[in-house]
C-alpha positions in Angstrom: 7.9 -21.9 8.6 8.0 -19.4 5.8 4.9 -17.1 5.4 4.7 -17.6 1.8 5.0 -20.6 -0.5 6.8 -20.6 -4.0 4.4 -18.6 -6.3 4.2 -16.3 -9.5 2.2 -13.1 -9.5 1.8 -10.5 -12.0 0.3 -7.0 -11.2 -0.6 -4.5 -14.6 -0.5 -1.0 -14.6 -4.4 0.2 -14.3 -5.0 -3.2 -12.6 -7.4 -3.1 -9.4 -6.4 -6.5 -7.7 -8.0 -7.4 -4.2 -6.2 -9.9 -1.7 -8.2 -12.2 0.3 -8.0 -15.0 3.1 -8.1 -16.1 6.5 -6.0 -14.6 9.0 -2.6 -15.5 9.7 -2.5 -17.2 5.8 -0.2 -14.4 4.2 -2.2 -11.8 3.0 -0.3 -8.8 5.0 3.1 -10.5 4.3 2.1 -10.4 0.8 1.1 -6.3 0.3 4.7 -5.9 2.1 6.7 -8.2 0.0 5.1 -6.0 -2.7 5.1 -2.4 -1.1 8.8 -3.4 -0.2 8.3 -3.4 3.3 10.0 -6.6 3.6 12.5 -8.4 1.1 12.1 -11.6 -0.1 15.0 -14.0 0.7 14.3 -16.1 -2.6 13.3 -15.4 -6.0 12.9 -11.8 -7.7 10.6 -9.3 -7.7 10.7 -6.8 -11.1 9.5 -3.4 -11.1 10.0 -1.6 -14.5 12.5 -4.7 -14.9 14.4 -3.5 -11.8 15.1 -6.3 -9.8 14.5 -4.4 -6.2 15.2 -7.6 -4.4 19.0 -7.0 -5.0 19.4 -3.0 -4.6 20.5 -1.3 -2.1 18.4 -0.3 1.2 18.3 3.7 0.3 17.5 2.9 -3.7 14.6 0.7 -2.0 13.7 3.8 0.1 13.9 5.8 -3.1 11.4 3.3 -5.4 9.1 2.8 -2.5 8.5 6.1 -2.3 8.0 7.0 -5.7 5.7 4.0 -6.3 3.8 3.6 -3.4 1.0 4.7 -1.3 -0.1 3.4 2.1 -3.3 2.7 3.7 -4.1 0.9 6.8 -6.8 0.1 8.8 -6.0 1.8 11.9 -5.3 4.9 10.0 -2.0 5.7 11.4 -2.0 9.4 11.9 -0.5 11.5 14.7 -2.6 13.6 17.0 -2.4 17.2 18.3 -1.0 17.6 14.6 -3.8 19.0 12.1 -5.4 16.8 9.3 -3.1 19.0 7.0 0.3 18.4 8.8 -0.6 14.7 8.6 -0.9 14.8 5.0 1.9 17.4 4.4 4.5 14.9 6.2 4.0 12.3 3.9 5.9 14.0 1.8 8.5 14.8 4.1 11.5 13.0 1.9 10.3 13.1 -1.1 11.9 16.3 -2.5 9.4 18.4 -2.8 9.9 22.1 -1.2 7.9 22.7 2.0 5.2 25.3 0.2 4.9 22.6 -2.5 4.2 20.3 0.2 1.2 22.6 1.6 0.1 22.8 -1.6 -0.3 19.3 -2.7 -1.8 18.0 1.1 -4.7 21.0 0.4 -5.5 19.7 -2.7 -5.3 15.6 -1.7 -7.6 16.6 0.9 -9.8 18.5 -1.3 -9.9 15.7 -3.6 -11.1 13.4 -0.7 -14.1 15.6 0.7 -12.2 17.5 3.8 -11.3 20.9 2.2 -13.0 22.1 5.3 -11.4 19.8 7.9 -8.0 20.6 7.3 -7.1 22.4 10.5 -9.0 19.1 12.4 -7.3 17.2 15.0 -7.6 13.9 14.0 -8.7 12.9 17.3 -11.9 14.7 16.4 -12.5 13.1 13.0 -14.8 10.2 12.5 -13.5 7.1 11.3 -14.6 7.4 7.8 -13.2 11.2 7.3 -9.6 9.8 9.1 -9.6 7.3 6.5 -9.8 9.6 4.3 -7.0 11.6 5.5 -4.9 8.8 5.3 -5.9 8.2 1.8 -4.9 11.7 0.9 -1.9 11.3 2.4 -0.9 8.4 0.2 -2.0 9.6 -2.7 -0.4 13.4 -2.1 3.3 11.8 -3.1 1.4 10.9 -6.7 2.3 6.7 -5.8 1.8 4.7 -9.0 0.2 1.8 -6.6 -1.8 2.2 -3.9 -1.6 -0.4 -0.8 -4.5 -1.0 0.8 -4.3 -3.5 4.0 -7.9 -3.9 5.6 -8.8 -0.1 4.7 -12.5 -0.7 5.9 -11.9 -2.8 8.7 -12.7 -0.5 11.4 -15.5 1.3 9.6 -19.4 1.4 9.2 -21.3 0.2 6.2 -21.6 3.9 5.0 -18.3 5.0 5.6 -17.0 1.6 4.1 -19.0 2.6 0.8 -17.9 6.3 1.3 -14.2 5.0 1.7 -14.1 2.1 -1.6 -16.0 4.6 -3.7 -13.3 6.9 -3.3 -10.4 4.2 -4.0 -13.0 3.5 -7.0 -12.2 6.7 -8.5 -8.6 6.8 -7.7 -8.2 3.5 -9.9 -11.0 5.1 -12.6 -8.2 7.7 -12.3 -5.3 5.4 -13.6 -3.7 4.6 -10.4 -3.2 0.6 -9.7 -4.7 -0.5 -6.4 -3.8 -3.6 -4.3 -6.4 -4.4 -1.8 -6.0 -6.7 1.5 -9.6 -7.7 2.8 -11.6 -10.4 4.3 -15.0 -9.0 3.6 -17.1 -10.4 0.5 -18.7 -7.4 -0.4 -15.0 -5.5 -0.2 -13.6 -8.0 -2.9 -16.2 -8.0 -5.0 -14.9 -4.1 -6.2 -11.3 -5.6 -7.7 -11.2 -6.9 -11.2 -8.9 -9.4 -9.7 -9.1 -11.5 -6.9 -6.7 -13.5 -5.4 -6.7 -16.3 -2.3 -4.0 -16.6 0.3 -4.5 -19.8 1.9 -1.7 -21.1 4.4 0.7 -19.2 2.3 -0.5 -20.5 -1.0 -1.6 -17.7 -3.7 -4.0 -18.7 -6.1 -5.8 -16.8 -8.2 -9.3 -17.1 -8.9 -10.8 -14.9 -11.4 -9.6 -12.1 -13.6 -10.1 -9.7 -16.9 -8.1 -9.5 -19.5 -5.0 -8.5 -19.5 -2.7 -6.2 -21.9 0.3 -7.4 -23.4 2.7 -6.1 -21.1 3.3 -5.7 -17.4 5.1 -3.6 -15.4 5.0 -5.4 -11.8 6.2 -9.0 -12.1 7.0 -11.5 -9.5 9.1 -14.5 -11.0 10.4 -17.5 -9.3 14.1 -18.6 -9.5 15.0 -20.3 -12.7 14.8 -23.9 -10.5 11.2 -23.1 -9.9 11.2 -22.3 -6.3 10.3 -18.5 -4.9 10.7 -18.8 -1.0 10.5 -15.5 1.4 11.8 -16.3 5.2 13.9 -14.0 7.1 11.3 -10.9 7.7 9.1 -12.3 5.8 8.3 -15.1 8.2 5.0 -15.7 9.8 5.7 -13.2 12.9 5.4 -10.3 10.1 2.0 -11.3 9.0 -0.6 -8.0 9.6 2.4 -5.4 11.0 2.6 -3.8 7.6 2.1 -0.4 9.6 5.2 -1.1 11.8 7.6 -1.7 8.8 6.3 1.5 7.0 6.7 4.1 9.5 10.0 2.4 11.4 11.3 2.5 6.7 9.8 6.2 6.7 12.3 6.9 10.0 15.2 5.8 8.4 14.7 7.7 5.2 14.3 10.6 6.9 17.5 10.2 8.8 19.1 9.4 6.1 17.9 12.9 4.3 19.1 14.8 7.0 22.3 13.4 7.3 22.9 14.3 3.3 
């Protein structure tokens, strides 16, 4: 049984596109498919009219780390390592020198409200500000997309406000967000919405759009898109799991060159 059914989906620069559905229906195999956590086994997928369904695993590596930024709901960051350090390995294989590296996680954190938390154990965080250091931390590699699976899921009501009115200014900023949630009052901040319903995506409302895209998901010429292989049903909400086991191998592979 395939996660997702044969389906077209375009994502524009600037766009703010939320994800919704029951669980189990496809929505976390869906922000994978696109973050390139898994690879479809059918159809293409287009970024910059690169199709990155059909490159290699380390050029993958390379775009998804030059495109992308991760949040998820449980956060995801190591303890007895400083909000800071947290931050500052997100960045671990992306080039950058390892003052460059401090200097960008102080000022992602500054950006999100924690200038003065930096040294903070994570463990001693609430669960808005570790949100927010998980934020920073995507964000610190300058992504062109940010991934958002569930981001307010294990929050408050004021955090959760706290939390999307920060991703609000992110996208104000120019940065594209995709957003996974089940909660009404979540999906009401995208200017697009669409429905994953037993691996159907449909969309349901949306603005207009420019002329061109950037992001493009296209069927094969016969008509049919089909994922399987990783992108099977057992995938669905593990989003997480791909990430940091992707982020392992790119770092070997850095150290190895």
């Amino acid at each position: 049984m395939s996660a997702l059914k044969p389906t077209s989906l375009d994502i524009e620069p600037g766009d703010y596109l939320v994800v919704t559905g029951t669980s189990g229906s496809g929505k976390s195999t869906l922000l994978n498919l696109i973050g390139l956590l898994d690879t479809p086994t059918g159809g293409r997928y287009l970024i910059h009219g690169v199709d990155v369904a059909r490159v290699s695993e380390g050029e993958r590596c390379a775009i998804r780390g030059r495109m992308f930024g991760f949040v998820f709901q449980a956060f995801h960051l190591l303890p007895a390592r400083s909000a800071l350090e947290n931050v500052e390995m997100g960045m671990l294989y992306n080039g950058r020198s390892r003052l460059e590296r401090r200097r960008v996680a102080m000022d992602a954190l500054a950006r999100v409200g924690l200038a003065d938390r930096i040294d903070a154990d994570p463990r001693s965080l609430s669960g808005g500000e570790r949100q927010r250091v998980a934020i920073a931390r995507a964000v610190a590699g300058s992504p062109r997309v940010l991934l958002c699976d569930e981001p307010t899921g294990n929050l408050d009501s004021v955090n959760t406000r706290a939390v999307l009115d920060l991703i609000d200014e992110l996208h104000r900023d120019g940065l594209t967000v995709v957003l996974v949630t089940h909660d009404e009052d979540v999906a009401r901040r995208g200017k697009r919405r669409v429905v994953v319903h037993d691996g159907q995506v449909v969309e349901v409302s949306r603005v207009a759009r420019a002329s061109w895209t950037s992001w493009v998901w296209r069927p094969h010429a016969s008509g049919r898109a089909t994922w399987s292989g990783n992108a099977r049903r057992p995938c669905c909400g593990i989003g997480a799991d791909h990430y940091l086991r992707r982020l392992a191998r790119c770092l070997g592979r850095r150290r190895s060159s």
